[in-house]
C-alpha angles and dihedrals in degrees: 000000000000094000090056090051086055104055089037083056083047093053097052089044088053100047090048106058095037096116093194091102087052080051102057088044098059098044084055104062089037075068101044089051096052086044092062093045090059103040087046087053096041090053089045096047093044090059097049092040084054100049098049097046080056098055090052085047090065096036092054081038094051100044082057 
């Protein structure tokens, strides 16, 4: 009985300090954070993309 309790106590030691969960954590926000950069620069881009194809737009428009 004592030596089950052992490698049950093993076992929990084991899982605990397995940092690969810490790992993937991490590696996911990593993610997340890169996600939102891009999404805020593409937003940002886009305006701004938008606005001066726009402009060139009147201005073809208006030489006419």
């Amino acid at each position: 009985m004592l030596n089950q309790f052992n490698v049950l106590v093993s076992w929990i030691k084991a899982r605990i300090n397995d940092e690969r969960g810490a790992s993937l954590v991490e590696y996911a926000l990593l993610v997340a954070l890169i996600a939102v950069v891009c999404i805020a620069a593409v937003t940002f881009l886009g305006e701004t993309a938008s606005t001066q194809l726009s402009n060139v737009g009147t201005a073809i428009d208006g030489a006419n």
